[in-house]
PyMOL CGO cylinders between C-alpha atoms (Angstrom):
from pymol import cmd
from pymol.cgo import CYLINDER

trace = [
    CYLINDER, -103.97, -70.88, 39.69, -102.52, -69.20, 36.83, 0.3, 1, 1, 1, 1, 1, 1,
    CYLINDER, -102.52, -69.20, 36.83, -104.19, -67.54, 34.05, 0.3, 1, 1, 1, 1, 1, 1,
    CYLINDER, -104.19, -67.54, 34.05, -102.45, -67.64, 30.40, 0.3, 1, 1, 1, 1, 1, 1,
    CYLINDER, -102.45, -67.64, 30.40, -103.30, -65.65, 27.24, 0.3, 1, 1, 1, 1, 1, 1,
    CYLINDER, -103.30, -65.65, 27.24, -102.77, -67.47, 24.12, 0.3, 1, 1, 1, 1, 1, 1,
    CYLINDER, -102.77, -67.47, 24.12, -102.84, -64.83, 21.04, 0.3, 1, 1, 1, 1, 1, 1,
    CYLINDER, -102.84, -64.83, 21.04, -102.27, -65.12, 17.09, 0.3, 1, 1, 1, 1, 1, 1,
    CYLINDER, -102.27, -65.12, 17.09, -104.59, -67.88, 17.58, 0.3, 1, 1, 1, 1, 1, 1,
    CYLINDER, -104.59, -67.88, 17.58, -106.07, -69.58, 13.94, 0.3, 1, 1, 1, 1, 1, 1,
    CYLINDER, -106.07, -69.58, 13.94, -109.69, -68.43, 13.49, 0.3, 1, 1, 1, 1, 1, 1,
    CYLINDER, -109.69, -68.43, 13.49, -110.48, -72.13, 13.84, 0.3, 1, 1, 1, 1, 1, 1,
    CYLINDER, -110.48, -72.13, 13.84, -109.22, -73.22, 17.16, 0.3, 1, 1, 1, 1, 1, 1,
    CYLINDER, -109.22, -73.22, 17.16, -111.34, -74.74, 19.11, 0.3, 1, 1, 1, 1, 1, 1,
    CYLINDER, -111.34, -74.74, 19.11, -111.40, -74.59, 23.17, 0.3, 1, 1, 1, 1, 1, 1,
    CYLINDER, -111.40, -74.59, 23.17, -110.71, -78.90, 23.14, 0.3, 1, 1, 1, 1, 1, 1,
    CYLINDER, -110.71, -78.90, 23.14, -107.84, -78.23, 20.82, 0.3, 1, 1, 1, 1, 1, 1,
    CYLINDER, -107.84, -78.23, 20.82, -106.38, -76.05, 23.24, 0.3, 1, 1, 1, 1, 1, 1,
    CYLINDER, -106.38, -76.05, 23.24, -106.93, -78.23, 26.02, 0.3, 1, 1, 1, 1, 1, 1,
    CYLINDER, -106.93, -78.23, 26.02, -104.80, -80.89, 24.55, 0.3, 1, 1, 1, 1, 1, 1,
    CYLINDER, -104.80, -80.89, 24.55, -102.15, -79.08, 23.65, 0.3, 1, 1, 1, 1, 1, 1,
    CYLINDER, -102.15, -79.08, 23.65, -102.02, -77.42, 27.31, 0.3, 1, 1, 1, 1, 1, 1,
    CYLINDER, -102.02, -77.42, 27.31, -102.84, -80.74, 28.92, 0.3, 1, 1, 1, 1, 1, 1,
    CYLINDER, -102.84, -80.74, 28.92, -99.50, -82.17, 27.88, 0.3, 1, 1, 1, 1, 1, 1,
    CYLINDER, -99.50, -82.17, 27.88, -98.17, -79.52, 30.12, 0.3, 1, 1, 1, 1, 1, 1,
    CYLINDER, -98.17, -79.52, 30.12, -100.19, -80.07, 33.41, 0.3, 1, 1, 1, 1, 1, 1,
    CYLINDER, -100.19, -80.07, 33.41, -103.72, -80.16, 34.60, 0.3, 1, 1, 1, 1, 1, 1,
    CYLINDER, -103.72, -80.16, 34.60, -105.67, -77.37, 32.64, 0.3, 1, 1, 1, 1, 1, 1,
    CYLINDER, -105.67, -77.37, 32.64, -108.92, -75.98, 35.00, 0.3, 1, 1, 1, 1, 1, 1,
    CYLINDER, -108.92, -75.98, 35.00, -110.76, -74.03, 32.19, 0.3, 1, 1, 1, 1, 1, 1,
    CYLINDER, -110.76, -74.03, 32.19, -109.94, -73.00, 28.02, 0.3, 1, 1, 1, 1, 1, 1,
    CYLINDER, -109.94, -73.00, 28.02, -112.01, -69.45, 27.25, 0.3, 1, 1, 1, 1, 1, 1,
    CYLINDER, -112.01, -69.45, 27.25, -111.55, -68.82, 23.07, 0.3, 1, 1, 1, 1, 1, 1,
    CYLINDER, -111.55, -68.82, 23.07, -113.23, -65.00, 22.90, 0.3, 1, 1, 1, 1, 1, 1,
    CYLINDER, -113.23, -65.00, 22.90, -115.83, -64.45, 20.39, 0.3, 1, 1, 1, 1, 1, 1,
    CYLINDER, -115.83, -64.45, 20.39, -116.88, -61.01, 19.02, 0.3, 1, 1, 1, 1, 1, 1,
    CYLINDER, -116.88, -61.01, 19.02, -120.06, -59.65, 21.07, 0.3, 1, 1, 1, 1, 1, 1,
    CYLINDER, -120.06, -59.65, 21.07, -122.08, -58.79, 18.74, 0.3, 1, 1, 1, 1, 1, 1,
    CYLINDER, -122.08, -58.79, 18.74, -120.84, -61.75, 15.28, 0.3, 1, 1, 1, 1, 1, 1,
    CYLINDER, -120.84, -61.75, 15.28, -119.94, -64.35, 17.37, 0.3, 1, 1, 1, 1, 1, 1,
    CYLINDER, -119.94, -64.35, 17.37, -116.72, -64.78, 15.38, 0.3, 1, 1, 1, 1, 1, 1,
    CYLINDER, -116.72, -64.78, 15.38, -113.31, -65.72, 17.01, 0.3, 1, 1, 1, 1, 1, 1,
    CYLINDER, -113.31, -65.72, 17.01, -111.43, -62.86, 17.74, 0.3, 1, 1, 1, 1, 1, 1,
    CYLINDER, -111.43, -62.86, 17.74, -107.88, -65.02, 17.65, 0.3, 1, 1, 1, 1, 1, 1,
    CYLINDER, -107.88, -65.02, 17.65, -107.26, -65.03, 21.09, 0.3, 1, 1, 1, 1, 1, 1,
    CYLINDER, -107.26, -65.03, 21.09, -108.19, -67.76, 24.32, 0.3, 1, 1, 1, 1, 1, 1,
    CYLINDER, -108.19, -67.76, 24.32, -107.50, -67.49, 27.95, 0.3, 1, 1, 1, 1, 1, 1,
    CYLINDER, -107.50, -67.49, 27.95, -105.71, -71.27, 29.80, 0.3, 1, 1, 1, 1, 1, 1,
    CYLINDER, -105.71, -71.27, 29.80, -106.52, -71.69, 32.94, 0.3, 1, 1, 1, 1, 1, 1,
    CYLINDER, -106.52, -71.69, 32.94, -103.75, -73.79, 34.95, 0.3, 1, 1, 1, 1, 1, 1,
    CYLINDER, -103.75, -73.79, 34.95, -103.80, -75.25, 38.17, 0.3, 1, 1, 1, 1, 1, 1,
    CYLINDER, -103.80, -75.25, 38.17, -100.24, -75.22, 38.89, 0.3, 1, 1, 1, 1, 1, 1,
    CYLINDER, -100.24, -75.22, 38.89, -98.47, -72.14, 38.57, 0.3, 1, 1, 1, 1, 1, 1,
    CYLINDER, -98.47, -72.14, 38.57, -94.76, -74.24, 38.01, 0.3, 1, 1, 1, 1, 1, 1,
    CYLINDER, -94.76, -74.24, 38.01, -96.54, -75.99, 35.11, 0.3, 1, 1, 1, 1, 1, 1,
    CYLINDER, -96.54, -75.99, 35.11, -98.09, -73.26, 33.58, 0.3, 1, 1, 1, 1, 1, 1,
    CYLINDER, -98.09, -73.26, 33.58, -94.84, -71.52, 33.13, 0.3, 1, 1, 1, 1, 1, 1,
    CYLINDER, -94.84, -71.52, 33.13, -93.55, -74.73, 31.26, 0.3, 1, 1, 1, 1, 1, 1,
    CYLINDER, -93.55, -74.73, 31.26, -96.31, -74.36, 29.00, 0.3, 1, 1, 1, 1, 1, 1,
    CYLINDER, -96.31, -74.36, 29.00, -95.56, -70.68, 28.38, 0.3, 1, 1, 1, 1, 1, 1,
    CYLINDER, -95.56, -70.68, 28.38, -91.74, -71.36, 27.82, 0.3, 1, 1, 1, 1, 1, 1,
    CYLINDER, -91.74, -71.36, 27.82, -92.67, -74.23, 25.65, 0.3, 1, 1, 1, 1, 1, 1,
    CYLINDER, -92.67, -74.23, 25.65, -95.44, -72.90, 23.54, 0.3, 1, 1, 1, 1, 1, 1,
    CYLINDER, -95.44, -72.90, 23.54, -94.61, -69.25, 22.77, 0.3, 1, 1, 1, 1, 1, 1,
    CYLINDER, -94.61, -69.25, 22.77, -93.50, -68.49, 19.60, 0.3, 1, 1, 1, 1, 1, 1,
    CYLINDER, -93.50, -68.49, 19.60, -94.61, -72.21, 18.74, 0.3, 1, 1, 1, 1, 1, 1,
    CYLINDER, -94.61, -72.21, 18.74, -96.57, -72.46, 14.91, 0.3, 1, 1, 1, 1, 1, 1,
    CYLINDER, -96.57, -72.46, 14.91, -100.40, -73.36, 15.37, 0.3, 1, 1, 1, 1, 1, 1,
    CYLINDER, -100.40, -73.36, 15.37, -102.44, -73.54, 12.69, 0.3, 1, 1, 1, 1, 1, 1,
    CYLINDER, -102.44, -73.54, 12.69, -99.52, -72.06, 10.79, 0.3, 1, 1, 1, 1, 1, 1,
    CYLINDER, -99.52, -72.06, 10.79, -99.77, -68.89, 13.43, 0.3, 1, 1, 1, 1, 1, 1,
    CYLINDER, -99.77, -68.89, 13.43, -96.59, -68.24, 15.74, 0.3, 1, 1, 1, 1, 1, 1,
    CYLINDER, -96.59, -68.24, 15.74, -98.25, -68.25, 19.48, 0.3, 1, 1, 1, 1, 1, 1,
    CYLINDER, -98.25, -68.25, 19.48, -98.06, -65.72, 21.52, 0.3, 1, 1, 1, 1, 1, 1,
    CYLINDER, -98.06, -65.72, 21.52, -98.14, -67.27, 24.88, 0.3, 1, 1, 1, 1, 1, 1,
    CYLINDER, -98.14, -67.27, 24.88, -97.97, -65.46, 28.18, 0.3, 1, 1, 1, 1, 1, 1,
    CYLINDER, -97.97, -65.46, 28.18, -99.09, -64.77, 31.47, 0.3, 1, 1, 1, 1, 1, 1,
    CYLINDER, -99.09, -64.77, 31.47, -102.42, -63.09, 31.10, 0.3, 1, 1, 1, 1, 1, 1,
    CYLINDER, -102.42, -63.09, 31.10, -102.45, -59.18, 32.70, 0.3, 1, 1, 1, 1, 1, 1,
    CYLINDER, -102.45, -59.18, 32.70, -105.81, -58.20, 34.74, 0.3, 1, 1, 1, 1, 1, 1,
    CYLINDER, -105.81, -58.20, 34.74, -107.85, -56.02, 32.50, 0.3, 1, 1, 1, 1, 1, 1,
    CYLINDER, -107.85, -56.02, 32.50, -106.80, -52.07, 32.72, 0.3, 1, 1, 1, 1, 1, 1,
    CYLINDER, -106.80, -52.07, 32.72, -109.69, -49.50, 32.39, 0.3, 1, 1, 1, 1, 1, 1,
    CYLINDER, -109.69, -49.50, 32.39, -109.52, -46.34, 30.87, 0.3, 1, 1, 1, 1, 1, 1,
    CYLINDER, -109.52, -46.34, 30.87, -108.71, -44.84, 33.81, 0.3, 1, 1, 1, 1, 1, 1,
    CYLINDER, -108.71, -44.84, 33.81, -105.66, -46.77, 34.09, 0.3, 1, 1, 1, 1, 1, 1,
    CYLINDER, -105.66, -46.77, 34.09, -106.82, -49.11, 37.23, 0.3, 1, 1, 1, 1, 1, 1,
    CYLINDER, -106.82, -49.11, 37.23, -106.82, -53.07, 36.92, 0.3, 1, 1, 1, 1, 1, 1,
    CYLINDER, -106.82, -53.07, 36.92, -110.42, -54.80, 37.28, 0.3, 1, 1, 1, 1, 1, 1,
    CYLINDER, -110.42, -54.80, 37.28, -110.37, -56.15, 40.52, 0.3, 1, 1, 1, 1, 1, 1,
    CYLINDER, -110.37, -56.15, 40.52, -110.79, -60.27, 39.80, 0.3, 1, 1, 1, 1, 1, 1,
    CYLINDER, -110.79, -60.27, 39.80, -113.26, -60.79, 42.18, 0.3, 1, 1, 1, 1, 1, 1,
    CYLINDER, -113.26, -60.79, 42.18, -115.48, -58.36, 40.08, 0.3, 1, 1, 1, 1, 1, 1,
    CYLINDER, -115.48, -58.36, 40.08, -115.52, -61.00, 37.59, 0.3, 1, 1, 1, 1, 1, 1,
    CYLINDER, -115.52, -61.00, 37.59, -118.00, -62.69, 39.05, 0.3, 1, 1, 1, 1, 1, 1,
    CYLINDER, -118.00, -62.69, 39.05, -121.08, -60.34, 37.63, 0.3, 1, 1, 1, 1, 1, 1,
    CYLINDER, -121.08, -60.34, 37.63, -120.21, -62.19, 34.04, 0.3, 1, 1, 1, 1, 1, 1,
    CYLINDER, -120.21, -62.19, 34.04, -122.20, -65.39, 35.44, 0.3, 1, 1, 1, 1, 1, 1,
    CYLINDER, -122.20, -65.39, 35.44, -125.25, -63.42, 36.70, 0.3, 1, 1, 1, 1, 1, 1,
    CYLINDER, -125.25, -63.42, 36.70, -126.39, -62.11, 33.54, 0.3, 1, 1, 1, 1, 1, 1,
    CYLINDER, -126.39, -62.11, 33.54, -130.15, -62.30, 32.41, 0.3, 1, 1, 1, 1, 1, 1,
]
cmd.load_cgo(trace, "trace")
């Protein structure tokens, strides 16, 4: 599984629009477009979850730098999130996202 950050995105990109345009690169498991907290605007940015790591590489090398919306892509492999200590969230501690209240 590889997760991909997709950034410059158009304020109006919707989560099916980038499933298609991934999908032409491989099987896509899950499209994440952030949203301000507290507006619930786009912030410009999505997360691509791909299945196969071989094909999500073709996707970056295809897609970055690609025009969108009239935006250049930036497409890469997505980091894990660093704290302000400087240590990487653990993925697994991801999973507190889904138990919310």
């Amino acid at each position: 599984m590889t997760n991909i950050y997709v950034g410059n995105l158009d304020f109006s990109t919707h989560e099916d629009q980038l499933q298609t345009l991934f999908a032409a690169y491989g099987a896509v498991k899950t499209v994440t477009t952030v949203t301000d907290r507290d507006t619930g605007q786009p912030r410009g940015f999505a997360f691509v979850e791909m299945i196969s790591a071989g094909e999500a590489q073709d996707a970056i090398r295809a897609l970055s730098g690609s025009i969108h919306g009239g935006r250049a892509l930036l497409v890469n492999e997505a980091r894990p999130k660093l704290y302000r200590s400087g240590e990487y969230e653990a993925l697994i501690s991801r999973d507190h996202r889904h138990h919310r209240v």
